[in-house]
py3Dmol code that shows the C-alpha trace and the ligand (Angstrom):
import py3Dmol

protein = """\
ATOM      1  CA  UNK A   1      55.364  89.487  49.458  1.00  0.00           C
ATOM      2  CA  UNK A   2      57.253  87.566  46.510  1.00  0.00           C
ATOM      3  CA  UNK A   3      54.207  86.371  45.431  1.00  0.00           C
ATOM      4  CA  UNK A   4      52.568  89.470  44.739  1.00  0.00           C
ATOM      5  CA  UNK A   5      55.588  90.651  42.539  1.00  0.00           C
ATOM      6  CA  UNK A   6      56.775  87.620  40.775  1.00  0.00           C
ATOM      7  CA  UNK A   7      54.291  84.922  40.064  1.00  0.00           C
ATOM      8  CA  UNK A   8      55.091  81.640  41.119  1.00  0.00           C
ATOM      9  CA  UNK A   9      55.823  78.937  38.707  1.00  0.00           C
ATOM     10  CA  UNK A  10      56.796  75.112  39.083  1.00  0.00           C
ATOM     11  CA  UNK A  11      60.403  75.075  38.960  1.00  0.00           C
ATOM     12  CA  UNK A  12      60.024  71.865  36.834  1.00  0.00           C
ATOM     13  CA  UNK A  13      58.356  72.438  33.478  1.00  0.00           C
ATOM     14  CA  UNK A  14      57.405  76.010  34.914  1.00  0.00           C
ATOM     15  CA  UNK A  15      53.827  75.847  34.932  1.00  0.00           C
ATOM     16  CA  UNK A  16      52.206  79.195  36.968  1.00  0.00           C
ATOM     17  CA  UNK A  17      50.503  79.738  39.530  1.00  0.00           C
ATOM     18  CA  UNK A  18      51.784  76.850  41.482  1.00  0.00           C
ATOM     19  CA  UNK A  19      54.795  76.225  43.917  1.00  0.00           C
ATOM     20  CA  UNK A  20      55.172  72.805  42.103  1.00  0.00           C
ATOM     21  CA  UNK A  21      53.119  70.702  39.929  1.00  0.00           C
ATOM     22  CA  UNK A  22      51.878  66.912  40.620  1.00  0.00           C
ATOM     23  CA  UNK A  23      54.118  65.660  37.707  1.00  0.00           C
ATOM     24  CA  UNK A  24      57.519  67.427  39.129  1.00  0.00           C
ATOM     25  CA  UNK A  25      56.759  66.244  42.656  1.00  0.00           C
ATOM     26  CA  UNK A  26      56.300  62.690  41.917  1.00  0.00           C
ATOM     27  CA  UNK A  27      59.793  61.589  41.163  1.00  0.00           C
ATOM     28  CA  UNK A  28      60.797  62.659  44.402  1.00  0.00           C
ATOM     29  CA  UNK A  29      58.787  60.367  46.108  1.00  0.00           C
ATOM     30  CA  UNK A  30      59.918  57.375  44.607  1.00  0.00           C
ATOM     31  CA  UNK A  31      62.838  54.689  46.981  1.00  0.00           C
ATOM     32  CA  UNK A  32      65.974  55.231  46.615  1.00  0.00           C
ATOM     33  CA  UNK A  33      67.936  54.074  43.705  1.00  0.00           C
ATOM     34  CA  UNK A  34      71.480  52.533  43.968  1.00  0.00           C
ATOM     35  CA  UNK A  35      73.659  54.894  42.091  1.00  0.00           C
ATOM     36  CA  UNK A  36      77.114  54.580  42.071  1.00  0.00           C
ATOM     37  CA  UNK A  37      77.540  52.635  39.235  1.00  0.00           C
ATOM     38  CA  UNK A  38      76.786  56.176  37.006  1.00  0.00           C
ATOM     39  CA  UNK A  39      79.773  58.078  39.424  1.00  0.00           C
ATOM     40  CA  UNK A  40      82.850  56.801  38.030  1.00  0.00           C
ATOM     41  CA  UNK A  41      85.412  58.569  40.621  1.00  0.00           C
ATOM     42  CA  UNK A  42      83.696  56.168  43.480  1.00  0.00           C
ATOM     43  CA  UNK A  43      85.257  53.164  41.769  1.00  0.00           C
ATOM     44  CA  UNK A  44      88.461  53.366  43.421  1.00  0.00           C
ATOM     45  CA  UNK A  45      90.973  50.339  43.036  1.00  0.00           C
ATOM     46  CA  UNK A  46      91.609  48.129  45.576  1.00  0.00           C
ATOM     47  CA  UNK A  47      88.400  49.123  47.204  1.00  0.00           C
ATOM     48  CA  UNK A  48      84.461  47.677  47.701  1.00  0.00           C
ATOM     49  CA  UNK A  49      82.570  50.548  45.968  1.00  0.00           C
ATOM     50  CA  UNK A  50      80.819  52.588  48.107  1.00  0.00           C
ATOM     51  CA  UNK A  51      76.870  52.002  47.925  1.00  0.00           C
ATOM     52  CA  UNK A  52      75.120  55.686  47.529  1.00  0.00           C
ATOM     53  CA  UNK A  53      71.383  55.743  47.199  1.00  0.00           C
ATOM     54  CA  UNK A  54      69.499  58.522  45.196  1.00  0.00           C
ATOM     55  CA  UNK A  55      65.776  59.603  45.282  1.00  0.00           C
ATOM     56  CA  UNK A  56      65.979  60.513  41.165  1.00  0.00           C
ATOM     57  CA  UNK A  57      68.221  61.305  38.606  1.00  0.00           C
ATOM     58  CA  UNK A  58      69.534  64.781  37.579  1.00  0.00           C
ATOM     59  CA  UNK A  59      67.793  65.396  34.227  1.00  0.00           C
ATOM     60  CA  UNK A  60      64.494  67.264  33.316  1.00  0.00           C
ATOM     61  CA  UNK A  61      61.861  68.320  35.487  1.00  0.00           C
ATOM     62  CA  UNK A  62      64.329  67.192  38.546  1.00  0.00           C
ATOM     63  CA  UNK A  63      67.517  68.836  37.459  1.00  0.00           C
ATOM     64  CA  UNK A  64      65.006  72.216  37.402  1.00  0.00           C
ATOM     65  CA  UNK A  65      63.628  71.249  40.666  1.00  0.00           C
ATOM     66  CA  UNK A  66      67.534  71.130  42.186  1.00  0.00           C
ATOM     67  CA  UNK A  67      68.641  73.851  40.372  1.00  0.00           C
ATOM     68  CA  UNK A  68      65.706  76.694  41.741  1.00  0.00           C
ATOM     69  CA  UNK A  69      66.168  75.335  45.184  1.00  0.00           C
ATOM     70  CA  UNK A  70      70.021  75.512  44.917  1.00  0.00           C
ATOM     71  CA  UNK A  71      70.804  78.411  43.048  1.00  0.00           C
ATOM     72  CA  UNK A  72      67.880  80.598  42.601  1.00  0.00           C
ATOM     73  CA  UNK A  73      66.936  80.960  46.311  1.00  0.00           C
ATOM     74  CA  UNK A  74      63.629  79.104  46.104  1.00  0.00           C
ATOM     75  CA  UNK A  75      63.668  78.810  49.824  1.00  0.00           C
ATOM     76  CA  UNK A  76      59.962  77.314  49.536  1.00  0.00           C
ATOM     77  CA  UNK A  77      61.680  74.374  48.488  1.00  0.00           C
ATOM     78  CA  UNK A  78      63.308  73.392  51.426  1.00  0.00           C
ATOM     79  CA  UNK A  79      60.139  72.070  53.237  1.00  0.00           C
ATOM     80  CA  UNK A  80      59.571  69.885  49.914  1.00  0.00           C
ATOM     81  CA  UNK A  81      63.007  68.239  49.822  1.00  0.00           C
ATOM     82  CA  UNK A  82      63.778  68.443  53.521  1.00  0.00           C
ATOM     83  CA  UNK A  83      60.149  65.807  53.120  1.00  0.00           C
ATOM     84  CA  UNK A  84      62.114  64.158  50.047  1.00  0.00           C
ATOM     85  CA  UNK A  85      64.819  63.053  52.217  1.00  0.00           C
ATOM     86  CA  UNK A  86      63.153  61.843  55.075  1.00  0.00           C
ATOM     87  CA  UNK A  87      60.933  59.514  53.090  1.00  0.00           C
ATOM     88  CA  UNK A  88      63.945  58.178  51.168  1.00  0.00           C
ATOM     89  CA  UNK A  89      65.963  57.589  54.205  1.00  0.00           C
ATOM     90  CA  UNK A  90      62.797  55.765  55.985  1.00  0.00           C
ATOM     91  CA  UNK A  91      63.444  53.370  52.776  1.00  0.00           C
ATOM     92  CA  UNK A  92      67.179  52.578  52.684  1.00  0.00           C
ATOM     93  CA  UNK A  93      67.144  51.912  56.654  1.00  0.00           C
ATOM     94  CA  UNK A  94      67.222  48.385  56.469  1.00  0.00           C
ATOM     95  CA  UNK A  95      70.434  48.588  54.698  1.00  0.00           C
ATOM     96  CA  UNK A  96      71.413  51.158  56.758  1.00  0.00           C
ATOM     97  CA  UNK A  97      71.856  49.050  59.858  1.00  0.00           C
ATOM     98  CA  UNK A  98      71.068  49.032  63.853  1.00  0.00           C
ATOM     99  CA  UNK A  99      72.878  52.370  64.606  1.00  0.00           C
ATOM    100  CA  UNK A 100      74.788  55.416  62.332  1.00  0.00           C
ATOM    101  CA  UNK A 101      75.906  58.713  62.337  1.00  0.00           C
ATOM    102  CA  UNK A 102      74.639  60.828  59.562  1.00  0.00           C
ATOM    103  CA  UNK A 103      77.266  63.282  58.372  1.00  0.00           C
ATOM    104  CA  UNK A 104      76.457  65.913  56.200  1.00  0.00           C
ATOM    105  CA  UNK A 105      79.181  66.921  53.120  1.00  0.00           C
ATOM    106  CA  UNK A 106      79.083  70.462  53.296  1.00  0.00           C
ATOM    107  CA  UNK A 107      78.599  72.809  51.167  1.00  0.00           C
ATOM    108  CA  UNK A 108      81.099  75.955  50.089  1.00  0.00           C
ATOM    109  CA  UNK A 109      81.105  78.579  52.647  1.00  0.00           C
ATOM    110  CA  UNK A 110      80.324  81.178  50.477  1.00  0.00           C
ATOM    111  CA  UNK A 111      77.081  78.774  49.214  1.00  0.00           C
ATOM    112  CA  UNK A 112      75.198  78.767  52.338  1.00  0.00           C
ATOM    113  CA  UNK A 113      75.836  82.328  53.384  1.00  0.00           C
ATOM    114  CA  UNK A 114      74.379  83.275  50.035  1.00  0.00           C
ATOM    115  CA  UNK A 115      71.644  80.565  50.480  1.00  0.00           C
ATOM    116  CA  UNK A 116      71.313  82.240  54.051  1.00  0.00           C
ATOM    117  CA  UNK A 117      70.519  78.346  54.711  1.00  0.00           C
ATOM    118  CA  UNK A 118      72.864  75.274  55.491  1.00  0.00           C
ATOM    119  CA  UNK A 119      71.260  73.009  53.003  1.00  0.00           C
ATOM    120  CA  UNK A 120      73.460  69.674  53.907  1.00  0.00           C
ATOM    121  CA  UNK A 121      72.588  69.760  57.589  1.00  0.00           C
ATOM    122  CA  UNK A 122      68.967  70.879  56.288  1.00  0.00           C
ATOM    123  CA  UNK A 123      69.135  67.182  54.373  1.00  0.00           C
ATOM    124  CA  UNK A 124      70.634  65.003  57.076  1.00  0.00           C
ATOM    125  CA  UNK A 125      68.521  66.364  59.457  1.00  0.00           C
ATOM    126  CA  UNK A 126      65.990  65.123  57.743  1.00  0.00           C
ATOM    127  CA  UNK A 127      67.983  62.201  56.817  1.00  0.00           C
ATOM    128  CA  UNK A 128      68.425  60.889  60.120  1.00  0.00           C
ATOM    129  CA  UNK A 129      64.674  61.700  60.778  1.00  0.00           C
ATOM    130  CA  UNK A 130      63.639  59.422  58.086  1.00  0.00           C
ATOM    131  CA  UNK A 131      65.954  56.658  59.512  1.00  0.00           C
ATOM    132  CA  UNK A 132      64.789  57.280  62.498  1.00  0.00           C
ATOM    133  CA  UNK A 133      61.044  56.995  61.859  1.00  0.00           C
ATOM    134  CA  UNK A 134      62.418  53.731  60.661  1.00  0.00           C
ATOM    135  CA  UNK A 135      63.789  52.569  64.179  1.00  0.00           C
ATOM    136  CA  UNK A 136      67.499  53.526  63.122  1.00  0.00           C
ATOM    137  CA  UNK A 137      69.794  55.029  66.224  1.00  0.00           C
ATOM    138  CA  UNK A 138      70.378  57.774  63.840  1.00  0.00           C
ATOM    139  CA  UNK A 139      72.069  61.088  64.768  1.00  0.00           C
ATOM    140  CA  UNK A 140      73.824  64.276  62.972  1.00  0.00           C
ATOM    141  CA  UNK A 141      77.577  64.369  63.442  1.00  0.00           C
ATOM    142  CA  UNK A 142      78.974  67.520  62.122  1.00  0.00           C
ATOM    143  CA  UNK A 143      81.864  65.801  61.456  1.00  0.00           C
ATOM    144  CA  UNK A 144      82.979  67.421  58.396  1.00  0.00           C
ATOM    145  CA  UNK A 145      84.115  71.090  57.681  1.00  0.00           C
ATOM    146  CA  UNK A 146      85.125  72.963  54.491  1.00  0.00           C
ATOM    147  CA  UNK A 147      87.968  75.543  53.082  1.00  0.00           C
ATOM    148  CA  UNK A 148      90.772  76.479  55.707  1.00  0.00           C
ATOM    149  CA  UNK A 149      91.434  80.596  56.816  1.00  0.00           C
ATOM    150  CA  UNK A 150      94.510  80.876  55.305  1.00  0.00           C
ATOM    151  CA  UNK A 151      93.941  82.394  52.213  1.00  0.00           C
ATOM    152  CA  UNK A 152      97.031  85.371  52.060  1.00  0.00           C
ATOM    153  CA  UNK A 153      99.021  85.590  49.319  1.00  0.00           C
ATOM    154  CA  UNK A 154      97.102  82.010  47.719  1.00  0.00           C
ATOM    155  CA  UNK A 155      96.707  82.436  44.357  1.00  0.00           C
ATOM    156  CA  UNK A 156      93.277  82.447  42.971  1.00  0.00           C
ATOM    157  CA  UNK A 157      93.500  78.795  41.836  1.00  0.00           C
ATOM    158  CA  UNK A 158      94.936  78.036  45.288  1.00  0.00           C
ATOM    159  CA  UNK A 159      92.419  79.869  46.980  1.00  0.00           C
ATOM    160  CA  UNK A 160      89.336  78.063  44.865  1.00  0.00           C
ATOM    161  CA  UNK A 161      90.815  74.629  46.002  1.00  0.00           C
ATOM    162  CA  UNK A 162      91.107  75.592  49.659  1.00  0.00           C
ATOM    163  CA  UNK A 163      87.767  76.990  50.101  1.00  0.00           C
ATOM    164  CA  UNK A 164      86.542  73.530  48.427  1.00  0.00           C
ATOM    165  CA  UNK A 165      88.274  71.213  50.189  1.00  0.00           C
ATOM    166  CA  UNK A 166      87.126  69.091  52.936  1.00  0.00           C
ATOM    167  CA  UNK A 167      88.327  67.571  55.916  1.00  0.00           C
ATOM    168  CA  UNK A 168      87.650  66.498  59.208  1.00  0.00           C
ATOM    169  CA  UNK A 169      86.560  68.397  62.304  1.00  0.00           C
ATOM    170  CA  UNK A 170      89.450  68.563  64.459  1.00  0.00           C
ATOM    171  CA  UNK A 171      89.010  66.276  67.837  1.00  0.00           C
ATOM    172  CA  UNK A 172      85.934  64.447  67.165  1.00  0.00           C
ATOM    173  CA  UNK A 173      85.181  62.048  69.526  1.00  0.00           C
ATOM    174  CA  UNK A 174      81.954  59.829  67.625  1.00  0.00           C
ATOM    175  CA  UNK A 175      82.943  56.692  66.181  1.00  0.00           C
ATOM    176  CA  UNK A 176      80.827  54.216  64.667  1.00  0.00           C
ATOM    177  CA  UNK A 177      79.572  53.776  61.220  1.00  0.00           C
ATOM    178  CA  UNK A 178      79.123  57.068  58.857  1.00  0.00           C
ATOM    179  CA  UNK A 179      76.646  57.521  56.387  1.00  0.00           C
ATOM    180  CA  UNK A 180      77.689  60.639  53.865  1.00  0.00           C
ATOM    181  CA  UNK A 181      74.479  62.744  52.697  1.00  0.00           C
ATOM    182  CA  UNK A 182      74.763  65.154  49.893  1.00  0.00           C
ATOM    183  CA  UNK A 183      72.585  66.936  47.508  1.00  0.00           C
ATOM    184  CA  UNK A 184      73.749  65.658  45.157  1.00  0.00           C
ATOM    185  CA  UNK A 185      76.187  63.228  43.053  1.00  0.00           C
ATOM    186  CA  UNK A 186      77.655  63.773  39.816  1.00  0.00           C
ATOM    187  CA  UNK A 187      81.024  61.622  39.086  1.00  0.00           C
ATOM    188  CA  UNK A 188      81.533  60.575  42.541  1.00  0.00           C
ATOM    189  CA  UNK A 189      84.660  62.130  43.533  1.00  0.00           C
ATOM    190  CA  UNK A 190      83.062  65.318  46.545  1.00  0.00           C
ATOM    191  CA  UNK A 191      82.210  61.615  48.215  1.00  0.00           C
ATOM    192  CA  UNK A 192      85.562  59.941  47.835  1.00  0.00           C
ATOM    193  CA  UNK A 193      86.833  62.844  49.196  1.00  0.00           C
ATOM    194  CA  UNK A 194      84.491  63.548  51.872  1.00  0.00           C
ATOM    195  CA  UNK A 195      84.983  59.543  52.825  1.00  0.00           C
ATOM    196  CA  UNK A 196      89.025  60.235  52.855  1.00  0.00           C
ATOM    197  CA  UNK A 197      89.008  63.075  55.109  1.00  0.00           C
ATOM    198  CA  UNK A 198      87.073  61.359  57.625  1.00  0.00           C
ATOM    199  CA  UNK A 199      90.099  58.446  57.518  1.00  0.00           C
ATOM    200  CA  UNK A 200      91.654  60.564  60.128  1.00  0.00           C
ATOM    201  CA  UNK A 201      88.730  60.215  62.686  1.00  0.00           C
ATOM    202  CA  UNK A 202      86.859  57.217  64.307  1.00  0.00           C
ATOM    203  CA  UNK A 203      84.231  56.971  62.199  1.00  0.00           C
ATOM    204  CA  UNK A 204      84.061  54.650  58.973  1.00  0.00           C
ATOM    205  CA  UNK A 205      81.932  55.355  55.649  1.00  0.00           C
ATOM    206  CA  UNK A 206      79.467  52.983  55.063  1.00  0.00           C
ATOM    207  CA  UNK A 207      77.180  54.545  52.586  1.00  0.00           C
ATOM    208  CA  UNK A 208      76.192  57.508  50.969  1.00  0.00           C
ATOM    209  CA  UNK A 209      72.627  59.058  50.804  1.00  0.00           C
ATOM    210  CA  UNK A 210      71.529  62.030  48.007  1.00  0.00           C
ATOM    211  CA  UNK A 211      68.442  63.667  46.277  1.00  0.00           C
ATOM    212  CA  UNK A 212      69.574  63.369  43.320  1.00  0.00           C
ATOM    213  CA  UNK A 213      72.477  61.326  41.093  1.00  0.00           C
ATOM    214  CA  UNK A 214      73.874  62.649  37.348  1.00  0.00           C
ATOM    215  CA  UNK A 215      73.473  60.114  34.827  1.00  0.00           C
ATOM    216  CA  UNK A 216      75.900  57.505  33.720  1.00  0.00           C
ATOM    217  CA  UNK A 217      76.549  59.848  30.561  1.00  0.00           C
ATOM    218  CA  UNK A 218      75.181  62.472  28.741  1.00  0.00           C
ATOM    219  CA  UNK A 219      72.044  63.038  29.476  1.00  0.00           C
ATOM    220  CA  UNK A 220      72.448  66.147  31.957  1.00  0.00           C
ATOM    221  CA  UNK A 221      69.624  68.647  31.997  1.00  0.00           C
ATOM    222  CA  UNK A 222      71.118  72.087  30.583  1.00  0.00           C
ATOM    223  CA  UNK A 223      73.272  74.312  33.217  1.00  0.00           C
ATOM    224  CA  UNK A 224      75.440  72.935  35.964  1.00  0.00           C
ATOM    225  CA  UNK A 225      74.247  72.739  39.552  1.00  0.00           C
ATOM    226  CA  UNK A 226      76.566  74.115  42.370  1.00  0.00           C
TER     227      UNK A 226
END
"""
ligand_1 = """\
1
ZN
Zn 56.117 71.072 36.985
"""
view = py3Dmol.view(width=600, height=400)
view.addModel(protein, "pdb")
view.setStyle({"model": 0}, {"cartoon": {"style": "trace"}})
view.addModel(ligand_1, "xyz")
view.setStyle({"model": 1}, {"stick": {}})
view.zoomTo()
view.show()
């Protein structure tokens, strides 16, 4: 139906008549990179940084790719990085160790209602897939939620920061090691804070997992992602 009123382009360099072209696709399919040396806000003092992995950086072609499937409800994309994910996590599994649980940082409520998707638990589904195929004990723990109902009388700022912050899910009874799987990382700090909330529980961070990392500096591909 789509189709046959707006013609399809590559979300990368936008060439038509394709979903995605060859060139686009093929950063996604390259291992994981170490990245938290470009987030600055997971360098907290006192602590061993947090290794996060990342399929491919946030500029170009790849910022374009994230940005469609994101924010401009190219829902065709969710096969293609749903496929990203598991063959990145298939390649971080030795690192990953014997057993995890995968949690997903979730997104803003009012994200995946206008997504009409879930797009975390999308990624750490096929997260723990990938790990999985690898011969990891990897499940999904839904063990994080986000914004809180009371919202009277807030005011907007207030409001904004409650229906952004994260914490735990109340009573969880999985413990074990937690790996954190995002979208995306830009300075670090939705990890940090998705790693502090689940202080509270019985499971400890041990690593974080994403499609895509922001550069050290600069280099950003025009418009912010979500
Ligand atoms: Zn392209």
């Amino acid at each position: 139906m789509a189709r046959a009123v707006v013609p399809v382009q590559c979300p990368g360099c936008g060439q038509r008549d394709v979903l995605w072209c060859e060139e686009c696709e093929a950063p996604w399919w390259e291992s994981p990179l170490r990245s938290e040396s470009a987030a600055p806000r997971l360098d907290v003092p006192g602590q061993p940084a947090l290794p996060v992995w990342a399929i491919a950086s946030l500029v170009g072609t790849n910022h374009g790719m994230v940005s469609a499937w994101k924010d401009s409800g190219r829902r065709d994309l969710d096969v293609f990085f749903a496929r990203a994910a598991r063959r990145g996590a298939q390649d971080i599994a030795s690192a990953v160790g014997p057993q995890i649980a995968v949690v997903p940082v979730p997104a803003r409520r009012r994200s995946t209602r206008r997504r009409g998707i879930d797009l975390p638990m999308l990624l750490a589904e096929a997260t723990a897939a990938g790990l999985s195929d690898a011969g990891v004990d990897a499940r999904v723990t839904k063990a994080l939620t986000i914004g809180s109902g009371e919202q009277r009388g807030a005011s907007a700022r207030e409001r904004w920061r409650q229906a952004s912050s994260v914490r735990a899910v109340p009573h969880l009874s999985v413990s074990g090691r937690a790996l954190l799987v995002d979208d995306v990382v830009t300075t670090g700090a939705t990890i940090v804070a998705a790693a502090r909330a689940l202080e509270v529980t019985f499971l400890t961070v041990s690593a974080g997992f994403c499609l895509a990392s922001a550069p050290a500096s600069g280099a950003r591909g025009s418009g912010e992602v979500s």
